[in-house]
MMTF fields as JSON, N, C-alpha, C and O atoms, coordinates in Angstrom:
{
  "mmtfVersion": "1.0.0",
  "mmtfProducer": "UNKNOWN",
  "numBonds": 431,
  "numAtoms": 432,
  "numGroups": 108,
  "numChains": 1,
  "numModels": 1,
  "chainsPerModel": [1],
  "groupsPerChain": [108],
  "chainIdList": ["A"],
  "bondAtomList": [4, 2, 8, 6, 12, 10, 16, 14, 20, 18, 24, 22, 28, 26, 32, 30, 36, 34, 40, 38, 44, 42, 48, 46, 52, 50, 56, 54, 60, 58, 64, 62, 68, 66, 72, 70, 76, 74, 80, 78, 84, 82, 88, 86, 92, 90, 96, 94, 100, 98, 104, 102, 108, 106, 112, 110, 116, 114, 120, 118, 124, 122, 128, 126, 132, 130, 136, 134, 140, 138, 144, 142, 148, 146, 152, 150, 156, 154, 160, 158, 164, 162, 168, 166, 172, 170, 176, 174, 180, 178, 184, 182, 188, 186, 192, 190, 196, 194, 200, 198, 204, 202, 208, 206, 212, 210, 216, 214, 220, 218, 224, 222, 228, 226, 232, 230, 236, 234, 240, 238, 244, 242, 248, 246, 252, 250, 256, 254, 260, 258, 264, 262, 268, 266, 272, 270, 276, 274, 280, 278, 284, 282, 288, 286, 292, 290, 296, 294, 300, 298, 304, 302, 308, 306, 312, 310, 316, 314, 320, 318, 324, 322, 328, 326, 332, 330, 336, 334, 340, 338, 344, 342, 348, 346, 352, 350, 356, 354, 360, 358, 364, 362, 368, 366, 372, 370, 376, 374, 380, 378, 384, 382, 388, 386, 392, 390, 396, 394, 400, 398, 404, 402, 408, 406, 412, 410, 416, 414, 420, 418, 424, 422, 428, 426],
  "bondOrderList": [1, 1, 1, 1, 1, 1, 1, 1, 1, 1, 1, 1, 1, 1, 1, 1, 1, 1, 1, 1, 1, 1, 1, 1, 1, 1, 1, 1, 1, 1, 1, 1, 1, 1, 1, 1, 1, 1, 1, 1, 1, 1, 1, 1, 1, 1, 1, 1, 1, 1, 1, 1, 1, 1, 1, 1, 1, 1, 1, 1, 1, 1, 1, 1, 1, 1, 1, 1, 1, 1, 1, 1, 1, 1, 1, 1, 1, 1, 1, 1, 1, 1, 1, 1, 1, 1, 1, 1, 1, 1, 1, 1, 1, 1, 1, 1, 1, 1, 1, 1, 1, 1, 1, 1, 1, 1, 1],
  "groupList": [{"groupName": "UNK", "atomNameList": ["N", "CA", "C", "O"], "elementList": ["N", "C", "C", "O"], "formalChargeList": [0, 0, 0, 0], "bondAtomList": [1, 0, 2, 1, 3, 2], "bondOrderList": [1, 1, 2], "singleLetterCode": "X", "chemCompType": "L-PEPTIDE LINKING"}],
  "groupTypeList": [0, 0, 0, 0, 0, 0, 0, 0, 0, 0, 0, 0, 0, 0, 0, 0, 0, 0, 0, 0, 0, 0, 0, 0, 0, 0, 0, 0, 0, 0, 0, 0, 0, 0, 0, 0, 0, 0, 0, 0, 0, 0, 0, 0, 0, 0, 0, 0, 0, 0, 0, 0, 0, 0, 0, 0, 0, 0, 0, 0, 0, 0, 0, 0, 0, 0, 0, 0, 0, 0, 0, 0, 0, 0, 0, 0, 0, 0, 0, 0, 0, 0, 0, 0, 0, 0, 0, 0, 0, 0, 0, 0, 0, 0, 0, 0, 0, 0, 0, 0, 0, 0, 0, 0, 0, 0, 0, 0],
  "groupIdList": [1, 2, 3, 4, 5, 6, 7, 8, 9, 10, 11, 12, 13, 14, 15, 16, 17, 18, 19, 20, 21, 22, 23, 24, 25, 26, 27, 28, 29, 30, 31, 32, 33, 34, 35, 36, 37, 38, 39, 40, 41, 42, 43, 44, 45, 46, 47, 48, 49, 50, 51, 52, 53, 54, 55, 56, 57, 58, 59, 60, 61, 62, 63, 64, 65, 66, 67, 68, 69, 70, 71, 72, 73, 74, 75, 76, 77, 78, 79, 80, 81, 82, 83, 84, 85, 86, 87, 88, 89, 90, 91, 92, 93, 94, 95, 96, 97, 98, 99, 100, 101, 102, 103, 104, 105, 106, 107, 108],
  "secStructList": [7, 7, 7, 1, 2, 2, 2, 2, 2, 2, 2, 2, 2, 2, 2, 6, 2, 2, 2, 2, 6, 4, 4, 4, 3, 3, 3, 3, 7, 6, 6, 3, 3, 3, 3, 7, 3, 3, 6, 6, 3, 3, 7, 7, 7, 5, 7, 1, 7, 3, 3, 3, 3, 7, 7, 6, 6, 6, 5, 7, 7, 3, 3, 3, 3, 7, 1, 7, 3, 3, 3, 3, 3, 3, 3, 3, 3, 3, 7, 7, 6, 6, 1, 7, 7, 3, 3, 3, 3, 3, 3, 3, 3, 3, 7, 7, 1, 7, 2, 2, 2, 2, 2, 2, 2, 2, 7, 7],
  "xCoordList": [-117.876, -117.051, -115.78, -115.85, -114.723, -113.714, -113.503, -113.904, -112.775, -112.292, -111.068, -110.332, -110.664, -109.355, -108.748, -107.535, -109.132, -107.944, -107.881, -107.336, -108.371, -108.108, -106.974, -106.372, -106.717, -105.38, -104.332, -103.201, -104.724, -103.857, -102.929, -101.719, -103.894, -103.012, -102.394, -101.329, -102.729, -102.092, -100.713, -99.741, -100.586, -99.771, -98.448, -97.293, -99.258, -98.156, -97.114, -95.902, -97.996, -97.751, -96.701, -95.81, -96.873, -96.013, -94.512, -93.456, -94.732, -93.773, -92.537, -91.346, -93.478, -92.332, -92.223, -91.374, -92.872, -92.319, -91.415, -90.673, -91.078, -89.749, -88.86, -88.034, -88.89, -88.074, -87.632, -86.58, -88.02, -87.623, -86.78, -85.734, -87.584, -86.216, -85.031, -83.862, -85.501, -84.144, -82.92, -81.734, -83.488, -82.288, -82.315, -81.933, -82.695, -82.372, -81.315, -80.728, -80.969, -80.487, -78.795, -78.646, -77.729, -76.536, -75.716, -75.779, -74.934, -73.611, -72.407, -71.831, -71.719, -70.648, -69.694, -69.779, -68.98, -68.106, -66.841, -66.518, -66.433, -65.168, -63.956, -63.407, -63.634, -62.287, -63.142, -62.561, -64.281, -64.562, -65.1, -65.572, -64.731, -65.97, -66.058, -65.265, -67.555, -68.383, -68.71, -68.882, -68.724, -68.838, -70.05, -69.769, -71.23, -72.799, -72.882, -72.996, -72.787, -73.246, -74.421, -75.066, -74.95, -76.158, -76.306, -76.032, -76.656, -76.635, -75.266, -75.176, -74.27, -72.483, -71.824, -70.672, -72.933, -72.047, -71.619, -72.493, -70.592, -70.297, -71.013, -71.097, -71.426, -72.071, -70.79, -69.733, -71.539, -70.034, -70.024, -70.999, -68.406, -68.112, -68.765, -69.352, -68.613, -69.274, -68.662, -68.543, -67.988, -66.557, -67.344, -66.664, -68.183, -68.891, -69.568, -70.572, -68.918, -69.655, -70.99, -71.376, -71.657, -72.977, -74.141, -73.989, -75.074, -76.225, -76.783, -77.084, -76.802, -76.772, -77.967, -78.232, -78.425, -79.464, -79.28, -78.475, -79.935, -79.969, -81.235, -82.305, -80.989, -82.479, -82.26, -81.259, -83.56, -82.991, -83.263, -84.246, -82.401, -82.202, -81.721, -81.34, -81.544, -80.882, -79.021, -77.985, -79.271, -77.972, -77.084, -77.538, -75.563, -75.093, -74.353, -74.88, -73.152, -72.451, -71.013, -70.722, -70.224, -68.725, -68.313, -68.729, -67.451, -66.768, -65.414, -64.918, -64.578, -63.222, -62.543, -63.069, -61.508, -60.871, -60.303, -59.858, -60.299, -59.732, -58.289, -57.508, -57.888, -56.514, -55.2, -55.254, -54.389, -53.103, -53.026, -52.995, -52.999, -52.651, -51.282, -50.445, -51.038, -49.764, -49.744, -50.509, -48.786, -48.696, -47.758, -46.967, -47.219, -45.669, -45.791, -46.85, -44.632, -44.518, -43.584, -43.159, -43.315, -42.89, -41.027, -40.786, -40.035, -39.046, -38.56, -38.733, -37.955, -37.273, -36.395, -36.059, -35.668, -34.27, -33.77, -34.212, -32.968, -32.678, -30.591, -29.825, -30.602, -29.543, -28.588, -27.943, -28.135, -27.255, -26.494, -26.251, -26.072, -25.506, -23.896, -23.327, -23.51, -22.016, -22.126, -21.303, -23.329, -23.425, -24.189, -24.812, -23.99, -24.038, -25.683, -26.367, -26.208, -27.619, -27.861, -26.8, -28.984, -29.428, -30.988, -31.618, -31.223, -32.436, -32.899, -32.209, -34.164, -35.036, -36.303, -36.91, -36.603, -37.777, -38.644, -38.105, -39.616, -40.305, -41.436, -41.804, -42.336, -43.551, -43.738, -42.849, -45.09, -45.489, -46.734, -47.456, -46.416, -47.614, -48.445, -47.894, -49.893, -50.47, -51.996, -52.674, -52.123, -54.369, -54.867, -54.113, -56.495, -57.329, -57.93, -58.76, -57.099, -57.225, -58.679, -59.2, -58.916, -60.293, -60.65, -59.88, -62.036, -62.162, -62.642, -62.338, -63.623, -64.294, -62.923, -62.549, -62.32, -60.661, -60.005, -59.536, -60.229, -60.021, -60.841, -60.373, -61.83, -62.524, -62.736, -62.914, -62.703, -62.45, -61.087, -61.051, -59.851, -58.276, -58.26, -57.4, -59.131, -58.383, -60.179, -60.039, -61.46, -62.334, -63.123, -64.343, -62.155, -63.049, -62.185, -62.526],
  "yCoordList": [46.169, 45.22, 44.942, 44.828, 44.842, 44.386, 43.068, 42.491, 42.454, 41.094, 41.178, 42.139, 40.064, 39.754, 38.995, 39.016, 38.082, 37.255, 38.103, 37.534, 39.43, 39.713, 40.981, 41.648, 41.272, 41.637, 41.059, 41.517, 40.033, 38.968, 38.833, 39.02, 38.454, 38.468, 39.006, 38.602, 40.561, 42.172, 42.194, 42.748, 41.623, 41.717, 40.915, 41.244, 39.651, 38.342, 39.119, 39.131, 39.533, 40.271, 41.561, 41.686, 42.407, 43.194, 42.674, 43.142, 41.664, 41.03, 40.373, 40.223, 40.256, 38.811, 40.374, 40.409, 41.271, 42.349, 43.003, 43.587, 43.184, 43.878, 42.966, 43.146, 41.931, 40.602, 40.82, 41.457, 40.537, 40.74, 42.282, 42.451, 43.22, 44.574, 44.249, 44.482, 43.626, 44.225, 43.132, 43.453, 41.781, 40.893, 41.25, 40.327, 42.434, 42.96, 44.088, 44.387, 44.775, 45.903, 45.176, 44.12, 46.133, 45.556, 47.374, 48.353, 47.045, 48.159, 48.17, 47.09, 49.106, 48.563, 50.003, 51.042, 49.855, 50.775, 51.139, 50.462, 52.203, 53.0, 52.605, 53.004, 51.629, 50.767, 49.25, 48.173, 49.295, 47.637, 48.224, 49.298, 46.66, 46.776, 45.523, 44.686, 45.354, 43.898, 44.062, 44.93, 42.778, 41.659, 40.517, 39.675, 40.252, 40.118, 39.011, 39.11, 37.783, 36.627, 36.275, 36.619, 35.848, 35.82, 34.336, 33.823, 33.76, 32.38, 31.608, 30.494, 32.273, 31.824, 32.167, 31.946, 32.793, 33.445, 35.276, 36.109, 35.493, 37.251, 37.988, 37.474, 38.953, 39.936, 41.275, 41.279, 42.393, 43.347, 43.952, 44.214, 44.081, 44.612, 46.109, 46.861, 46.408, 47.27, 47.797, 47.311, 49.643, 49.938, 51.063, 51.082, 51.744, 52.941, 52.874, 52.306, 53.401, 53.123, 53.606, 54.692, 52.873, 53.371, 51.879, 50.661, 52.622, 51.145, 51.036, 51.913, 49.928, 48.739, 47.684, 46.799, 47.779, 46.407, 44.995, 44.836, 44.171, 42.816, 42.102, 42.437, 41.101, 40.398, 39.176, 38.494, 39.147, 37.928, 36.191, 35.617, 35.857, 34.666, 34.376, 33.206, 35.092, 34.56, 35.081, 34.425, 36.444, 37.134, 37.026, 37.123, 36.774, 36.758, 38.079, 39.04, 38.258, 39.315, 38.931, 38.263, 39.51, 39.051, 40.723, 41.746, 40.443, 41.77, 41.736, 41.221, 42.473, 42.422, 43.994, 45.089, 43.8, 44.78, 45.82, 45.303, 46.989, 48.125, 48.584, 48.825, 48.718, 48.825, 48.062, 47.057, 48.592, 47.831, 46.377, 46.442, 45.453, 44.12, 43.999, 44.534, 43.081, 42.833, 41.125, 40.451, 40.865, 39.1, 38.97, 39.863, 38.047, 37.802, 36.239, 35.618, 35.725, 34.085, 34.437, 35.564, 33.412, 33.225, 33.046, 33.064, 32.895, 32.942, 31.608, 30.876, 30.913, 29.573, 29.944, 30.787, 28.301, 27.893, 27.286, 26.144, 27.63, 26.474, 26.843, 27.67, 25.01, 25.159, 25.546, 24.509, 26.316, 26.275, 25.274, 24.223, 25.693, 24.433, 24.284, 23.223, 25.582, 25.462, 25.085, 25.366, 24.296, 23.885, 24.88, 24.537, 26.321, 27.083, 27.568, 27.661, 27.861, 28.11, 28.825, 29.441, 29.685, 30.641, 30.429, 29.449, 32.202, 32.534, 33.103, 33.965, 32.674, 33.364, 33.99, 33.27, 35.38, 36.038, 36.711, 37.614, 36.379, 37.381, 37.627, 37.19, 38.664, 39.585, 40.319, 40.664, 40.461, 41.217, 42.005, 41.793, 43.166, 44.027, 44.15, 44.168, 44.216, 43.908, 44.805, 45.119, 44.982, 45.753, 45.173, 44.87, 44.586, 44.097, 45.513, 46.423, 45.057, 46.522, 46.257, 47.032, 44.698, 44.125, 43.073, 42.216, 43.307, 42.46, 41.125, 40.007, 41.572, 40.241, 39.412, 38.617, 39.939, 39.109, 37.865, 36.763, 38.673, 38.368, 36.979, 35.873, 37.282, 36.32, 35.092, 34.156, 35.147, 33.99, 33.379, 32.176, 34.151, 33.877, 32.986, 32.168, 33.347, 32.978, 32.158, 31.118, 32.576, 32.263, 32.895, 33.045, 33.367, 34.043, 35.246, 36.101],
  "zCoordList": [-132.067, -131.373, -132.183, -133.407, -131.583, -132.438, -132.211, -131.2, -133.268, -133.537, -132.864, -133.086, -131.855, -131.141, -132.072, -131.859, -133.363, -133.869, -135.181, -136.127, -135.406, -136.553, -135.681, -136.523, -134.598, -133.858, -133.526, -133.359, -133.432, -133.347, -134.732, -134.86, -135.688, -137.141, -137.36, -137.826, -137.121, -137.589, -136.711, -137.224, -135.43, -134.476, -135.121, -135.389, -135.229, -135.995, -137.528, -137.743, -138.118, -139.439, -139.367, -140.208, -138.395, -137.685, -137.449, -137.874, -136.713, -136.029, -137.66, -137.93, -138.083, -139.237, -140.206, -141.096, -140.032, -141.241, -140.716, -141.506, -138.956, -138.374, -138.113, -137.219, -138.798, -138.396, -139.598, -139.561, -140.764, -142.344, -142.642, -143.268, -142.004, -142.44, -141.591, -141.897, -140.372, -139.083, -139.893, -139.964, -140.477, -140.973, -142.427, -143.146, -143.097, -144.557, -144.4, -145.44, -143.25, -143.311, -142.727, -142.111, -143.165, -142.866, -142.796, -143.54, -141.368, -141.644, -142.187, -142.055, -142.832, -143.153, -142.77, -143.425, -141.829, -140.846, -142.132, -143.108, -141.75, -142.165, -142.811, -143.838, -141.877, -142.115, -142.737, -142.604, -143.281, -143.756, -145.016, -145.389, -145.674, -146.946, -146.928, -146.497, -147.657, -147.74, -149.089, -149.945, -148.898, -150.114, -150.076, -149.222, -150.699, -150.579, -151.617, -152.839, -150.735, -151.471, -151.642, -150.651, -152.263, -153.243, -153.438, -154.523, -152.597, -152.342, -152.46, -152.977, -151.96, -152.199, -153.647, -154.021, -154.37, -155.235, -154.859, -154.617, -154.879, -154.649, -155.791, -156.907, -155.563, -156.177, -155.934, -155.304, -156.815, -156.503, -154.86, -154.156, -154.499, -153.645, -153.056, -153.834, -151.766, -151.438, -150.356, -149.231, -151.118, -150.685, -149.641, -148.615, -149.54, -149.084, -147.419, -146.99, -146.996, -145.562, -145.323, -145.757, -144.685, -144.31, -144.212, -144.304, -144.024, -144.162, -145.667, -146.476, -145.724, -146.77, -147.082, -146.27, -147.875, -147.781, -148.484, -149.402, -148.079, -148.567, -148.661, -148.153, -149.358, -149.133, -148.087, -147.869, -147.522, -146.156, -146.491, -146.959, -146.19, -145.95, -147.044, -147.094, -148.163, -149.615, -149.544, -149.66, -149.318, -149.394, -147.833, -146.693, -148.327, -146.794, -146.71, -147.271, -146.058, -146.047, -145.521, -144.529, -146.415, -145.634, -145.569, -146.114, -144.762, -144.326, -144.078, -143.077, -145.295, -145.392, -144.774, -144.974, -144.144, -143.877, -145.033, -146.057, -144.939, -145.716, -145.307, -146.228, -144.095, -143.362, -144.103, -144.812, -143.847, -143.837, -143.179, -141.95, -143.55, -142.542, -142.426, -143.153, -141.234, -140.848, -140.437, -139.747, -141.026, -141.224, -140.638, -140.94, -139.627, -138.967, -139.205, -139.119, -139.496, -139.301, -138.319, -138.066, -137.808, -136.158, -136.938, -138.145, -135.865, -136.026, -136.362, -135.387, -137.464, -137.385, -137.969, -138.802, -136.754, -137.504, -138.513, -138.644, -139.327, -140.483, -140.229, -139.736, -141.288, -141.418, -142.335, -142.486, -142.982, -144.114, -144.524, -143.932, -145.714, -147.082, -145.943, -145.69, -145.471, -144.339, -143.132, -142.262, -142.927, -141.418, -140.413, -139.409, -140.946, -139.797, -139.707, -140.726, -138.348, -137.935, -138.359, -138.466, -139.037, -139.368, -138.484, -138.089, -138.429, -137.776, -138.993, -139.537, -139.581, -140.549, -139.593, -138.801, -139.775, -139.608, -140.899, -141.538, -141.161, -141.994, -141.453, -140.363, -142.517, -142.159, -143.579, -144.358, -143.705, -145.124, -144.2, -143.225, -145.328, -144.7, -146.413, -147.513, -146.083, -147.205, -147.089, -146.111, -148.182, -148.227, -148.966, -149.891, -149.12, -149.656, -151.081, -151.067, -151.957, -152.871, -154.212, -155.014, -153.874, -154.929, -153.795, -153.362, -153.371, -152.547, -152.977, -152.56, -154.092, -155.162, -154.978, -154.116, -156.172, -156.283, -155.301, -155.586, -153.857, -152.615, -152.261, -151.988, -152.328, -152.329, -152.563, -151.784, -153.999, -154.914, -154.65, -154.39, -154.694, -154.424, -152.441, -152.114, -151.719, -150.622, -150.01, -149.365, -150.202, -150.038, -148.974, -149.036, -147.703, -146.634, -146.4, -145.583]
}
């Protein structure tokens, strides 16, 4: 005869052990790299695409871009020291070249 609550257990046990890999495993795509906090402290960066592990519920994961960024501030007016209007535009184009660095410097 078999035991129904000793299937039951095995079932439960199943369940919280594909619950524990599926939130241990992490991707990290082409154009990203992540960065693996360790209870909010960063641990080293992680430049290599592919799947990744973590431990769950301790480690988080941030995910910084690898690409070129592009920053625009919007167009304003100012006035000059001669009265006259000026239109200022800028824009910086920029890459996340240390992401740790990044991190710490800007926070997210």
């Amino acid at each position: 005869m078999k035991n129904p609550v000793l299937g039951g257990v095995l079932a439960v046990i199943a369940v919280v052990v594909l619950i524990g890999l599926y939130s241990s495993a992490f991707i990290v795509n082409q154009t990203q790299q992540a960065l693996v906090l360790r209870l909010g402290d960063p641990l080293t960066p992680i430049t290599s695409p592919g799947l990744h592990w973590k431990i769950p519920f301790i480690d988080s994961v941030v995910y910084l871009d690898k690409r070129i960024l592009d920053l625009e501030n919007p167009s304003q007016e100012v006035i000059a020291s001669d009265q006259k209007r000026l239109v200022v535009d800028a824009f910086a184009r920029y890459r996340i070249s240390n992401p740790l660095r990044f991190y710490q410097a800007v926070g997210t």
